[in-house]
C-alpha positions in Angstrom: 105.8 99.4 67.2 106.9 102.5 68.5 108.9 102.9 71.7 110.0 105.9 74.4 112.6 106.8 76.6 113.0 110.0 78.7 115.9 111.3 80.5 116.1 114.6 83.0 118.6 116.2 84.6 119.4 119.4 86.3 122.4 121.2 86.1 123.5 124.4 88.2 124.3 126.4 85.4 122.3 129.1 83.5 119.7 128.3 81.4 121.9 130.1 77.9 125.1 128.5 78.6 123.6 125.0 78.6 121.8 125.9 75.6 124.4 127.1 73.5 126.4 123.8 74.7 124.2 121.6 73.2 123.4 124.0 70.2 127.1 123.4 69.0 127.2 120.1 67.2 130.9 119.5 68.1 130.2 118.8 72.0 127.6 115.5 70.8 131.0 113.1 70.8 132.0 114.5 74.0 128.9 113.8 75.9 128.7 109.9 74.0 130.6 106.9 76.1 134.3 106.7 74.4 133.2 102.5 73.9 130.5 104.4 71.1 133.9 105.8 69.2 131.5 108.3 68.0 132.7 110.8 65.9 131.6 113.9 63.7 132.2 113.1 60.7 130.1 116.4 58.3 128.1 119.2 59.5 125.6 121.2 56.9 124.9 124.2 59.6 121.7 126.2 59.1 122.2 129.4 61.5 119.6 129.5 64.5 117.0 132.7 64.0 119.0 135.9 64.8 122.3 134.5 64.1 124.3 135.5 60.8 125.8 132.4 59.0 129.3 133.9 59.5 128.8 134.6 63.4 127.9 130.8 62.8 130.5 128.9 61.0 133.8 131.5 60.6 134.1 133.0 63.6 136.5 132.0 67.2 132.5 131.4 68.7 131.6 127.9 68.5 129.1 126.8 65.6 125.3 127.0 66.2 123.0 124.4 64.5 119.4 124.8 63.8 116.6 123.7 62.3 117.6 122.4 58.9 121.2 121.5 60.2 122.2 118.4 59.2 125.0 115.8 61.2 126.5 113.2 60.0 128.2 110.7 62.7 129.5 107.6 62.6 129.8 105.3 65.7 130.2 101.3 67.1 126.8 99.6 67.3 128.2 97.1 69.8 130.8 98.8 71.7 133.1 95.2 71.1 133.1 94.9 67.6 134.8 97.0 65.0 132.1 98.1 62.8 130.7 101.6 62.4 127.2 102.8 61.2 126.3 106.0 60.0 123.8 108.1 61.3 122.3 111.4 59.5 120.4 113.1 61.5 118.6 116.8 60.5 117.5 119.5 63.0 113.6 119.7 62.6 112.9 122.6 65.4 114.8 125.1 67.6 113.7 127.9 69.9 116.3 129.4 71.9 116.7 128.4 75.3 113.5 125.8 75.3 114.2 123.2 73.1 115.1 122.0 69.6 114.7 118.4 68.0 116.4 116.4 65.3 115.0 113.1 63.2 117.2 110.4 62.3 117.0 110.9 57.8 119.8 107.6 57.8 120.5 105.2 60.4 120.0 102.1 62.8 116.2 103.2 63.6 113.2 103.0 61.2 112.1 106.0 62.7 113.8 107.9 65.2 112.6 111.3 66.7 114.5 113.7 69.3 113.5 116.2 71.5 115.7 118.4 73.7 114.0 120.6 75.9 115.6 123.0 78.5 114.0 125.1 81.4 115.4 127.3 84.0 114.8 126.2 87.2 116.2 127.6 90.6 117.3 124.5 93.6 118.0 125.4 96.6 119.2 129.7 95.5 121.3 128.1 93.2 120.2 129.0 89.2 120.1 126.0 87.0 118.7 124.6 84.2 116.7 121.0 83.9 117.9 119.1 80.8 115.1 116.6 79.6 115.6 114.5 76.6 112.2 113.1 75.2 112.8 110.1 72.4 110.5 108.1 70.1 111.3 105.1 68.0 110.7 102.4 65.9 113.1 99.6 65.4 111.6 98.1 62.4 111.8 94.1 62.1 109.2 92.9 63.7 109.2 90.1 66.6 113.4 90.6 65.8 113.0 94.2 66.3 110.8 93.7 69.7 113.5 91.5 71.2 116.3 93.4 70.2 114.4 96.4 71.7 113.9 94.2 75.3 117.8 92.9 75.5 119.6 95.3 74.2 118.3 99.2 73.0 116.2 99.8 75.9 119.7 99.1 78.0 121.7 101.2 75.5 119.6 104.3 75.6 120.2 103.9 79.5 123.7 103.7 79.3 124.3 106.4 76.7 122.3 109.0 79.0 123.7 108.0 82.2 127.0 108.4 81.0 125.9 111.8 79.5 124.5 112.8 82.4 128.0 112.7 84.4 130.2 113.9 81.7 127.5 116.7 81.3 127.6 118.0 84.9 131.7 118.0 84.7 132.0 119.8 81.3 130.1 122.0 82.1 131.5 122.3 85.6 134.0 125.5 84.6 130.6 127.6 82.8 129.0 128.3 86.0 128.6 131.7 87.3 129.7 132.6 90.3 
């Protein structure tokens, strides 16, 4: 069975900076809750369109993923236990400042499907940009799968995002223009 989630937020800071935030794959374990322990553990970076592969990986500028990137983390399933799984996931599309998404190739899911889309969006004379997160799943196993998927991913997912959503506004807190 496949299963959703969506997440949106706005931020009041331009619609580039917030893109090129989440473009670099080295800002995914600071926006994760420290119980995940996630960490970055390889990154096989594909340049976005118009960026050279030095500008992209040897430069002082942070490193740009896009589509055909591939990331390889490794986290804590149940925040309480000591064991780590893997996840490989690989950039499938990216369009500056609109959105890319990445598909789990190894992991926890049977399928697993992420879209990241961004928009400018003006509140209140103050320029922003509205961060929606669009996700599709399958857990795999069955009637096993459908109750793990009632007591415990559902909750995760909500969790994970509202934590992201708070450590998001305050990292990128000191990018906004005055």
């Amino acid at each position: 069975m496949t299963y959703g989630a969506q997440f949106e937020q706005w931020v009041p800071v331009p619609i580039e900076q917030v893109f090129l935030f989440f473009a670099n794959p080295g800002n995914l374990p600071r926006i994760m809750p420290p119980a995940t322990g996630t960490e970055l553990l390889r990154v096989n970076l594909v340049p976005p369109p118009g960026v050279a592969t030095e500008r992209a990986t040897i430069t002082d500028s942070p490193p740009l993923a896009g589509a055909g990137s591939e990331l390889v983390t490794a986290f804590r399933v149940l925040p309480f236990l000591p064991f780590r799984a893997q996840w490989v996931a690989l950039i499938t599309e990216f369009e500056w400042n609109h959105h890319f998404s990445d598909v789990q190739k190894k992991g926890p899911f049977k399928r697993f499907h992420h879209r990241h889309e961004f928009a400018a969006e003006i509140r209140n004379g103050v320029e922003g940009t509205r961060v929606r997160d669009v996700i599709a799943y399958e857990i795999g196993f069955g009637l096993l799968g459908a109750l793990a998927q009632k007591l415990f991913v559902a909750r995760q997912f909500h969790r994970i995002f509202e934590y992201r959503q708070k450590a998001l506004e305050g990292l990128l807190a000191g990018k906004r223009q005055n």
